[in-house]
N, C-alpha and C positions, 0 to 999 in steps of 0.2 A: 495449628488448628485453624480454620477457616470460618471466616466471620459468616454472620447469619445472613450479613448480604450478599457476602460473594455465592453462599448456596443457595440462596432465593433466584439468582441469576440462573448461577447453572441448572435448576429445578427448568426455571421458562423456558432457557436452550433446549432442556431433554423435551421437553410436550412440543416445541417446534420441530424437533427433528422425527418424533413419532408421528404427528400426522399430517407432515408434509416428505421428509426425507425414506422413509421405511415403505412406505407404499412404492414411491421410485422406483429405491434398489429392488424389490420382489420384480418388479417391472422388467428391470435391464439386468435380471441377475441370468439370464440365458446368454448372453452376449458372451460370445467364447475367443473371436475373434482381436480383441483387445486385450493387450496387458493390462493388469492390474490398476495401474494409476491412471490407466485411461479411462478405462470401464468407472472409476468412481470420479471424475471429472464428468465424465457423458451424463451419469446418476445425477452429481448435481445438478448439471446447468438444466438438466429438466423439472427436478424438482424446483428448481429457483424460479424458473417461465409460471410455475402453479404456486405456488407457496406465496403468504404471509412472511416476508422475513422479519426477523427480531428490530424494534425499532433502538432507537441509541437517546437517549434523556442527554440535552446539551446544558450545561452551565450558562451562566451572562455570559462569562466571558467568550468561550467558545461560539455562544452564538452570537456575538459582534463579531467574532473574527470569520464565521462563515458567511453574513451578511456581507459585508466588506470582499471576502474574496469571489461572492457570485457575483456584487456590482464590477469588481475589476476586470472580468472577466467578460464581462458586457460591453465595458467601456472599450475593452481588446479588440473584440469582436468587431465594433460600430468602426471601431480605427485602425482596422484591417491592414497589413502593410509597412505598417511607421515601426516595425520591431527591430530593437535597438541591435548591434553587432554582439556577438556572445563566445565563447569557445563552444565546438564541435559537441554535439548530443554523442557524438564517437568516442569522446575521449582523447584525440589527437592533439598535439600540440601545434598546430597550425592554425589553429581558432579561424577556418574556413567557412563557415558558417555563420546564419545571422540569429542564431538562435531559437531559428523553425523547424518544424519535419519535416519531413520532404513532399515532393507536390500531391501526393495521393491524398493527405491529411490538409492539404491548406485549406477547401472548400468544410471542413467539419467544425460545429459549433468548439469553442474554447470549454473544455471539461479539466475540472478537479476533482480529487478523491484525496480525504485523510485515509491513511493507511497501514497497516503494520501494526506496532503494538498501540497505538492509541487505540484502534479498534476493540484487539483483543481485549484490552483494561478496561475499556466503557463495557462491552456484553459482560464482561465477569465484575462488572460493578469496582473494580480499582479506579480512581482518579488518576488521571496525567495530565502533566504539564506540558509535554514534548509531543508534537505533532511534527508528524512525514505528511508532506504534500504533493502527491503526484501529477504533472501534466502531464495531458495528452498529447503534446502538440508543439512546445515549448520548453526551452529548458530552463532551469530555475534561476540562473541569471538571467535571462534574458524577462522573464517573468516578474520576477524581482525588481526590477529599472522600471518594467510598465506601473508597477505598483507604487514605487515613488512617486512617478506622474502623476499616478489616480489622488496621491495624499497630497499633493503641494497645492490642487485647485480647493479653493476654499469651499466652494458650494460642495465638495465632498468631503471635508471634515467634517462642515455642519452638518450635516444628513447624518453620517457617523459618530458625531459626538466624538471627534478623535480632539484629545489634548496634547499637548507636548511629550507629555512623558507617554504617551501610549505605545509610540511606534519606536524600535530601536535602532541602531544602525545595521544595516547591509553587511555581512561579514561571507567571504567566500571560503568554501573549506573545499583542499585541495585533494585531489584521490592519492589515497593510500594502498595500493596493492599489497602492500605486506600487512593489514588490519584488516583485509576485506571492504577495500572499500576501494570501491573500481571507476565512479565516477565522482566529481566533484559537485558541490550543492552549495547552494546560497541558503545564509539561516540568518534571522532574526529575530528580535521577541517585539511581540504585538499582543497588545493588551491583557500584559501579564503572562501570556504564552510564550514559550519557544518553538520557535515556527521554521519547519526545514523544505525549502520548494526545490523539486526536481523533476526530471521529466521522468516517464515511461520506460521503461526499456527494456529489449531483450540481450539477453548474455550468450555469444558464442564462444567456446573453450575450445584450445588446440591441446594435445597430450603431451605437450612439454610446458605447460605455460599454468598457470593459475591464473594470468593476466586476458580477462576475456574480451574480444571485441565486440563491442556496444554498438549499437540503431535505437534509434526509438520504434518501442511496439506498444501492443496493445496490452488493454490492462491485466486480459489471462496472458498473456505472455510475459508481463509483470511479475505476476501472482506466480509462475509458473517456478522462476529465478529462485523464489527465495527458498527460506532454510526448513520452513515446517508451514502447514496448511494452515495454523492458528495465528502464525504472523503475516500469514498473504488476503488479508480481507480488506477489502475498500468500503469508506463510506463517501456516496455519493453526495457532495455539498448543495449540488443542484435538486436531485430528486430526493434526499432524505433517507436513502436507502443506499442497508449494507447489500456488498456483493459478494455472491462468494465462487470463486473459478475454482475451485482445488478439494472443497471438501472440509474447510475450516471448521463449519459451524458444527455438524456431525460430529466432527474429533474433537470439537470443545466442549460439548455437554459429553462426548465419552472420557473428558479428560487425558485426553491421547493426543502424544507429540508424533507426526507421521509428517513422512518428505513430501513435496508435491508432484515429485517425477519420481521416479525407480527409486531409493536409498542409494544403489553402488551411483547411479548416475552424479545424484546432489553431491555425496560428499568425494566422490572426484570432480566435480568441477572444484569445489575446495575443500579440501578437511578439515578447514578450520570448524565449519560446520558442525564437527559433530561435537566440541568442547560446546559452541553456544548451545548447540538442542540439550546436552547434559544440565546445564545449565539452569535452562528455562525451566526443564522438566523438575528439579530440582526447587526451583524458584516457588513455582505454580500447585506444587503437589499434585503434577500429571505424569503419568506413564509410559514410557517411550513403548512403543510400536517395534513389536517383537520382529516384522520382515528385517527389520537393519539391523536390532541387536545382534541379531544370527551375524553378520557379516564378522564382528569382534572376538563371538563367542557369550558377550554379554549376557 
């Protein structure tokens, strides 16, 4: 049974997506020329350009840890260049790179986004402790080191109020292809959070492989990778605002678990995929999205 505040949440989702989302799709519902998960990708990001999105209530704690990562991020920026050596945003073991993207992105301000299920659990009113940290630009080691830096100058603790016990140590977690887990991430806990920094990415699959090759991309290109449109929502640390590329917010006030690409596509790039969407759906008391059931028979 679902607490009164998780459907006080879902209540505001649905009134955001009636008179901002519904008008949209009437809009682009002639659009023939697009599959399915394109045409409702195209629906959002237009309604998102018009729309009020759903804001996000932060805790203390969370909001000293977003404080904290927009000043580091600044600090990044102003010190352009000094970024430390890191392994490949690729995934390669040749640790070739110095922990940047590549030159098209160097001229772009430093952006962060919590991500994933932190999102989903703040709109439906759940607490979490565990934040996903996306960069733009950077990868979470090498991100990670700069954020050392930012903490060992003392005029930036005191501005922070960072104590000893606030920041944890640096732990690097290494990619697991057989867990779905394709690049590796730097994680820490700060101020009572556990905090996981990574960069951006896009996933290419070959058809013998479940092992994809990685770049750093954009944040729909992000959003696009993962398992279900309710887990691909970013919130902007910078602007205060969720984003949504896939159609998240829609499928969460309908309580619907839906792919962000085609179904056959998502869960061939991996079927692990479809034990977690069971999962969630299960977790969440939402409904899996009939296009994919069909693929089982479900």
């Amino acid at each position: 049974m679902f607490s009164r505040v998780y459907r006080s949440h879902l209540l505001n989702l649905n009134r955001t997506i009636r008179h901002f989302y519904l008008p949209m799709k009437r809009k682009y519902s002639d659009t023939t020329s697009l599959d399915p998960a394109s045409k409702r990708r195209d629906t959002t990001m237009a309604a998102n350009a018009n729309a009020a999105m759903p804001t996000i209530a932060l805790t203390a704690c969370e909001k000293r840890l977003k404080d904290l990562l927009v000043d580091v991020a600044k600090f990044i920026d102003a010190d352009a260049g000094n970024t430390p050596s890191s392994p490949s945003a690729k995934g390669d073991d040749d640790g070739n790179s110095n922990g940047s993207a590549s030159e098209e992105k160097k001229d772009e301000p430093l952006v962060l986004r919590w991500a994933g299920g932190w999102v989903r659990d703040k709109l439906l009113g759940i607490e979490s402790h565990d934040i996903d940290t996306a960069i733009n630009k950077m990868t979470g080691e090498a991100f990670a080191m700069r954020l050392r830096d930012f903490c060992d100058v003392d005029a930036h603790r005191a501005r922070h109020a960072i104590s000893p016990g606030d920041i944890g140590n640096l732990h690097k977690i290494a990619r697991n292809p057989d867990k779905s887990k394709h690049l590796e991430t730097t994680t820490t806990r700060l101020f009572g959070l556990d905090v996981d920094f990574v960069n951006l990415r896009k996933e290419t699959y070959t058809e013998d492989s479940r092992n994809p090759q990685m770049e750093f991309g954009t944040a729909e290109e992000d959003a696009l990778r993962r398992d279900a449109t309710v887990n691909a929502l970013f919130y902007n640390i910078h602007t205060e605002r969720v984003e949504d590329f896939t159609g998240g917010l829609p499928d969460m006030a309908a309580r619907l678990i839906r792919t962000p690409l085609e179904p056959l596509q998502t869960f061939t790039d991996d079927p692990l995929r479809v034990l977690r969407l069971v999962r969630f759906a299960s977790r969440l008391g939402f409904v899996i999205d009939g296009g994919w059931r069909g693929l089982w028979g479900m």
